[in-house]
N, C-alpha and C positions, 0 to 999 in steps of 0.2 A: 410557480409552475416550472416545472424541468425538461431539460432537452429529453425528446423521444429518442434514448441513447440505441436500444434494440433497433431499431430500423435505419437511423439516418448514419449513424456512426459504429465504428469499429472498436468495439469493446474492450479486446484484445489487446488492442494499443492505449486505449482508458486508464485499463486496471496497470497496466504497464507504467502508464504518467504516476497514477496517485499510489502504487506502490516505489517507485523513485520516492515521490514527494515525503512520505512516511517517511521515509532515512534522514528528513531535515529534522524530525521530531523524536528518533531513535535515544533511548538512556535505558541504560541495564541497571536493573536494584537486582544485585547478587548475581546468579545466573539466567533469570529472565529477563528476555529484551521486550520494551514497552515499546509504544509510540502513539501519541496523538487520534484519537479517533476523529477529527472533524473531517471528512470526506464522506461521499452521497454513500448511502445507506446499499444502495443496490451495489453500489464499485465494494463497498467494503465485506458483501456478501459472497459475492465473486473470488475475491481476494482468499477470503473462509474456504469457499469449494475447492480452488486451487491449491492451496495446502499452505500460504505463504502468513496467512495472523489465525490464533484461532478467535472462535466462537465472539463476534463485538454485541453480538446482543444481550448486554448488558447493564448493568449501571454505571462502570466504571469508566471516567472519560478518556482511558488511555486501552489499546487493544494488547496483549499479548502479540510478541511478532515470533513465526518460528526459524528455527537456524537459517532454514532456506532461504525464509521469508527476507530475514537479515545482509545473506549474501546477494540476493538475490535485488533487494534493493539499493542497494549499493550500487551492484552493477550496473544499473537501470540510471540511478540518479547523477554517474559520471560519464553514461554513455548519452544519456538525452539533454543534461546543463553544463557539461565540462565547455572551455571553451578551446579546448586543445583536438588537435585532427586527430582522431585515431590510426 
């Protein structure tokens, strides 16, 4: 059973955590960037809507991540695990 993320918690800041998290799992075959699909189904949905992996509903255990999504965790995963001040 899962946290009731829609009501008690900030979503926004969720999809925020587990697309950081995605960048520890990031490997490019050629010019597509992969990464790891293990995160909840709903975050990883959100993720889709927002423009940042496409489409996980798939067979394949790795999601397609897009440029954005790329830069974009990056930024995410040195701004919320770095241990340096900004």
């Amino acid at each position: 059973m899962g946290v009731d993320t829609e009501s008690e918690f900030d979503t926004d800041k969720i999809d925020e955590a587990a697309l950081a998290l995605l960048y520890l799992t990031l490997h490019k075959n050629g010019a597509v960037v992969r990464a790891w699909k293990n995160i909840d189904w709903d975050v990883m949905d959100r993720l889709h809507d927002k423009g940042y992996i496409f489409d996980p509903r798939n067979k394949a255990k790795s999601v397609v991540v897009t440029e954005e999504g790329e830069i974009k965790s990056k930024e995410l995963f040195y701004a919320l695990f770095s241990k340096q001040k900004a």
